[in-house]
C-alpha positions as CSV (number, residue, x, y, z in Angstrom):
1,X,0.0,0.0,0.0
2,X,2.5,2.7,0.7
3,X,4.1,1.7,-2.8
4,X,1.1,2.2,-4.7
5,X,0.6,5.5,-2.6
6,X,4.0,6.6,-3.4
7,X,3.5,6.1,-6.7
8,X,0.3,8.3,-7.4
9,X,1.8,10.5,-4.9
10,X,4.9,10.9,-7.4
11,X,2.5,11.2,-10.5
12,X,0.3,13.8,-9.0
13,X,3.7,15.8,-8.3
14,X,4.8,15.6,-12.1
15,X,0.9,16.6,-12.7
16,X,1.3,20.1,-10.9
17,X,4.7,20.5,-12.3
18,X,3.2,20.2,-15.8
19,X,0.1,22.4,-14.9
20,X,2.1,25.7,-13.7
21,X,-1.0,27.7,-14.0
22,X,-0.6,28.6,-17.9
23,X,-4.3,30.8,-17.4
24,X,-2.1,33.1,-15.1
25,X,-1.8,36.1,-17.5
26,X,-5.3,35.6,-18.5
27,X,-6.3,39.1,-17.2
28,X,-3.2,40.4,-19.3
29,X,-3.7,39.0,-22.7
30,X,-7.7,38.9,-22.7
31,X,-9.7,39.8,-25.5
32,X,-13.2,38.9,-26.0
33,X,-12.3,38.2,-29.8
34,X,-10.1,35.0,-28.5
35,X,-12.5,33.9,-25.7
36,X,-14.3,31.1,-28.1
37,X,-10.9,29.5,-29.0
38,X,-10.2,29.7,-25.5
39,X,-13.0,28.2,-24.2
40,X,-13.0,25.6,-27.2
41,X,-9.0,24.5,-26.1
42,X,-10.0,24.3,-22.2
43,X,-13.0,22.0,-22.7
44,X,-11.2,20.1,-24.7
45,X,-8.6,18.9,-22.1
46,X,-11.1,18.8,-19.3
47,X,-12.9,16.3,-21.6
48,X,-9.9,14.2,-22.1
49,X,-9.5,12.9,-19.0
50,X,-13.0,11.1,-18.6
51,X,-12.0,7.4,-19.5
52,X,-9.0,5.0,-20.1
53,X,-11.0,2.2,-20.5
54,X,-14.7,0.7,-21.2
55,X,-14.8,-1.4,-18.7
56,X,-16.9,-1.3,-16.3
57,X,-16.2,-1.8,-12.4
58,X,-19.6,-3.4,-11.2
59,X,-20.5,-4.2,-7.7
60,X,-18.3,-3.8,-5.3
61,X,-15.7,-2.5,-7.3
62,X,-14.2,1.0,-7.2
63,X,-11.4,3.0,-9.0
64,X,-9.3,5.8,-7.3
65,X,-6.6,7.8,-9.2
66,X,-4.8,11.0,-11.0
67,X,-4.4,11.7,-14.3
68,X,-3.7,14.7,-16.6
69,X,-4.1,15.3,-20.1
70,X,-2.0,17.6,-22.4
71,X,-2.6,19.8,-25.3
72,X,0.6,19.9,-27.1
73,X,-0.3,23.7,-27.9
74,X,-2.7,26.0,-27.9
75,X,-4.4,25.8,-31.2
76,X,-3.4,29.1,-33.6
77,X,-6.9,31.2,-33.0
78,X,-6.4,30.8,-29.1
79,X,-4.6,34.3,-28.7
80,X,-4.6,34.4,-25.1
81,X,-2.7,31.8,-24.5
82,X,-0.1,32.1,-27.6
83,X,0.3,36.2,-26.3
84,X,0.8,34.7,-22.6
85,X,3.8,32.5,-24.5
86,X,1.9,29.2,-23.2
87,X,3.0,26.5,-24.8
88,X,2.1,22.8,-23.8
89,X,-0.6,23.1,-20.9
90,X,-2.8,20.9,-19.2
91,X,-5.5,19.9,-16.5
92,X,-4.6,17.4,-13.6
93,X,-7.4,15.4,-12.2
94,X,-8.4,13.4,-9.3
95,X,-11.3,10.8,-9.1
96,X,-12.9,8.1,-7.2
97,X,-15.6,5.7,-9.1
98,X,-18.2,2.6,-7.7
99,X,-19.7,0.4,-9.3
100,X,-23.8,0.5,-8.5
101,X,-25.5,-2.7,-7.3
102,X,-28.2,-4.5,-10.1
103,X,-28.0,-1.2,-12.2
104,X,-24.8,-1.7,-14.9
105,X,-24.2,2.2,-14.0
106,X,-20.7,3.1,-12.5
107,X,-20.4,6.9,-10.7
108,X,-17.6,9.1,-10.4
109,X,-16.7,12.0,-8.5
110,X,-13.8,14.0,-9.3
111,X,-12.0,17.1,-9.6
112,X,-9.0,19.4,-8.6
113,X,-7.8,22.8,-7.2
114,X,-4.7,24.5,-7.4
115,X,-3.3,28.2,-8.3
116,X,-6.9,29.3,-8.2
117,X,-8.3,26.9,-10.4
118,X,-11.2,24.9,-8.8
119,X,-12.9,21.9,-10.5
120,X,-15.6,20.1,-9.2
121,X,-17.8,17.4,-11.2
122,X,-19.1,14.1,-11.4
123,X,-20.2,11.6,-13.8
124,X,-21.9,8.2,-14.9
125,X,-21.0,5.0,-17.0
126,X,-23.4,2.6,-18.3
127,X,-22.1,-1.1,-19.5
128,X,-23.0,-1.5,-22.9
129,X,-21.1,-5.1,-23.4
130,X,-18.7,-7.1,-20.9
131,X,-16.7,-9.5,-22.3
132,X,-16.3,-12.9,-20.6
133,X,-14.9,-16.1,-20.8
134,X,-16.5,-17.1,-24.0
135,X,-16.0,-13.3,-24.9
136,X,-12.5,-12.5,-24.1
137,X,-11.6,-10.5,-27.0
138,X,-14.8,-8.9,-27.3
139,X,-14.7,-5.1,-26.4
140,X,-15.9,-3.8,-23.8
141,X,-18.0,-0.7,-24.3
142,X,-19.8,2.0,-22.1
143,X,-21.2,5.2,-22.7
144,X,-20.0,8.3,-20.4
145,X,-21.8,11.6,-19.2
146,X,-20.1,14.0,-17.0
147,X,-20.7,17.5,-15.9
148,X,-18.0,19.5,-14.3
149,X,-18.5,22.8,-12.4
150,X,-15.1,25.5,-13.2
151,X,-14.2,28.3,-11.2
152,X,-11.3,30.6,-11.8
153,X,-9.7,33.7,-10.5
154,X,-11.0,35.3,-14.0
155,X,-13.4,33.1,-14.8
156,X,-15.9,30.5,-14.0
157,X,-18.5,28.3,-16.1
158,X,-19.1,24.3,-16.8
159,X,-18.2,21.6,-18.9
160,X,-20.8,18.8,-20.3
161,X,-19.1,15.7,-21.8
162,X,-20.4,12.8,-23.0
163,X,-18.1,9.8,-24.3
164,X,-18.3,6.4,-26.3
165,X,-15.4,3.8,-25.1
166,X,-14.4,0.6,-26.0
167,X,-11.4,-1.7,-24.4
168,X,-9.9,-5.1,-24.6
169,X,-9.5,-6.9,-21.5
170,X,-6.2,-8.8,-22.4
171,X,-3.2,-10.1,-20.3
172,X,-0.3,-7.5,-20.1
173,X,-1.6,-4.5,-21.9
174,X,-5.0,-3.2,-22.4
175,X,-5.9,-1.2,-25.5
176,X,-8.7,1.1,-25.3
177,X,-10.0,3.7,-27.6
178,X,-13.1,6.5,-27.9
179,X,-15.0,9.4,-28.7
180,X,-16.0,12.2,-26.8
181,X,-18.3,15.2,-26.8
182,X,-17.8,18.3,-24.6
183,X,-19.5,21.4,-24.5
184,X,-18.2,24.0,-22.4
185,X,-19.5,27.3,-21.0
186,X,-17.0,30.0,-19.7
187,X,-17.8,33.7,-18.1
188,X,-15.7,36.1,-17.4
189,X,-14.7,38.0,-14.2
190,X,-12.6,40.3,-12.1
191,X,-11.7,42.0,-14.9
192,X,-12.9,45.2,-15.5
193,X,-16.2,46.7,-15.3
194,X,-17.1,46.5,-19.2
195,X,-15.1,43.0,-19.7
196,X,-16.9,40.8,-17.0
197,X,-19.9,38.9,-17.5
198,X,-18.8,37.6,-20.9
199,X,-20.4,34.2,-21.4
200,X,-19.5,32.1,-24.3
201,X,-20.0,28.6,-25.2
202,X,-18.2,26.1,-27.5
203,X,-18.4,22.5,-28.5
204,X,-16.3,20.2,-30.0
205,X,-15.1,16.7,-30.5
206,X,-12.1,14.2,-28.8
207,X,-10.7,11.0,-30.1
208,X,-8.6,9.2,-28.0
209,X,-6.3,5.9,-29.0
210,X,-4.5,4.2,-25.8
211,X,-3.0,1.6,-23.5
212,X,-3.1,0.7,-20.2
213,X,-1.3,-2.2,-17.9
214,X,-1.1,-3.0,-14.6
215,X,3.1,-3.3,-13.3
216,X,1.6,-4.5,-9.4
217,X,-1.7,-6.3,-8.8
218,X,-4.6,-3.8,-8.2
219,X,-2.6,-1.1,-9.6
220,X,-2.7,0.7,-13.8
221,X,-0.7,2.8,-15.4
222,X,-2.0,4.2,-18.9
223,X,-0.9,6.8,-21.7
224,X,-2.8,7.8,-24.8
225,X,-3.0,9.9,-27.6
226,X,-5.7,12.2,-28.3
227,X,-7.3,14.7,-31.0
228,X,-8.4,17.6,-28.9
229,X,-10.7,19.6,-31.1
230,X,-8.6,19.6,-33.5
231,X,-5.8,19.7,-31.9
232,X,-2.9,17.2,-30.3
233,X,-2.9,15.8,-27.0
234,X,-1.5,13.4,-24.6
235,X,-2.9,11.4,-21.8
236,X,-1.7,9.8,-18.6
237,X,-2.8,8.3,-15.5
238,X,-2.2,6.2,-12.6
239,X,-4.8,4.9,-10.3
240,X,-5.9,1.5,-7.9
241,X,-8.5,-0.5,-9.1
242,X,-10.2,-3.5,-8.1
């Protein structure tokens, strides 16, 4: 046990590291011409970090982990993060799922806060398929919905996702691969007078391509690549699951 806590203890640092607030000149370099691409780049990673796999856990299981995903770079129309000089940036994550007794629904809670960023949301997965025995190399396959409440020094909104996922429950490695749908709402504040209470929205789609393995019992490790809206991305996470 105090491995596998060192061990998402260690990952959670590297997380933080990676994060060093890259929304911290967002005062500075706002304009409300850029806002959409902004918003559109944000949801995006938020979005990425809903699944590494499409399995469910079932009754009594329960998953507990970290994981952050990456954009490589803000895409080109996202000015206020280019004029910052952000380049790569990301959002770390923490969550806890159970599986539901007699229902096929998993639930997750999950979220973050750090350098006056505040996430706080929750979701659900339904089992579509479980392989079994006479199913091994079937997929497994669940459908996602989560809803995630943002606050900000400078801004605050939500972010609605909703995901298709399918895995392979082999030995050693664990592909998995999906699709994912976010929608995202941003408004501004503590700005000035005549720039807060700007409230966009923007939607657009993921696709995520992955693997995931288990070095200790109970324990995964995953990395994946992901199309962010366009735009590249990267994916890890560690976690205990049983």
């Amino acid at each position: 046990m105090k491995k596998i806590i060192t061990l998402i203890s260690l990952v959670s640092i590297i997380g933080i590291n990676l994060f060093a607030d890259p929304f911290d000149d967002f005062k500075a370099k706002f304009n409300k011409n850029y806002f959409k691409p902004f918003i559109k780049d944000f949801g995006g990673v938020l979005g990425a970090s809903d699944f590494s796999t499409g399995r469910s856990l079932g009754f009594p299981g329960f998953d507990v982990g970290f994981n952050i995903a990456i954009q490589r770079e803000p895409s080109s129309e996202n000015k206020i993060l280019k004029n910052a000089g952000v380049k790569s940036f990301g959002i770390p994550i923490l969550h806890a799922s159970v599986g539901i007794p007699l229902t096929g629904f998993d639930i997750t809670l999950r979220g973050f806060s750090y350098s006056g960023l505040n996430i706080i949301g929750g979701g659900i997965r339904y089992k579509v398929f479980k392989s079994g025995m006479l199913t091994k190399f079937m997929p497994d396959l669940s459908v996602m919905l989560y809803y995630d409440n943002i606050n900000y020094d400078y801004f605050k909104g939500n972010h609605l996702s909703f995901d298709l996922v399918g895995s392979w429950d082999i030995p050693i490695v664990k592909p998995f691969a999906g699709v994912g749908f976010d929608r995202t709402k941003l408004e501004t504040k503590n700005l000035n007078s005549s720039l807060n209470g700007i409230n966009e929205t923007e939607n657009g789609t993921r696709y995520t391509i992955g693997l995931r393995f288990s070095p200790l019992p109970l324990i995964y490790i995953y990395g994946a690549y992901s199309v962010l809206h366009n735009q590249d991305g990267y994916n890890f996470g560690v976690g205990i699951r049983f």
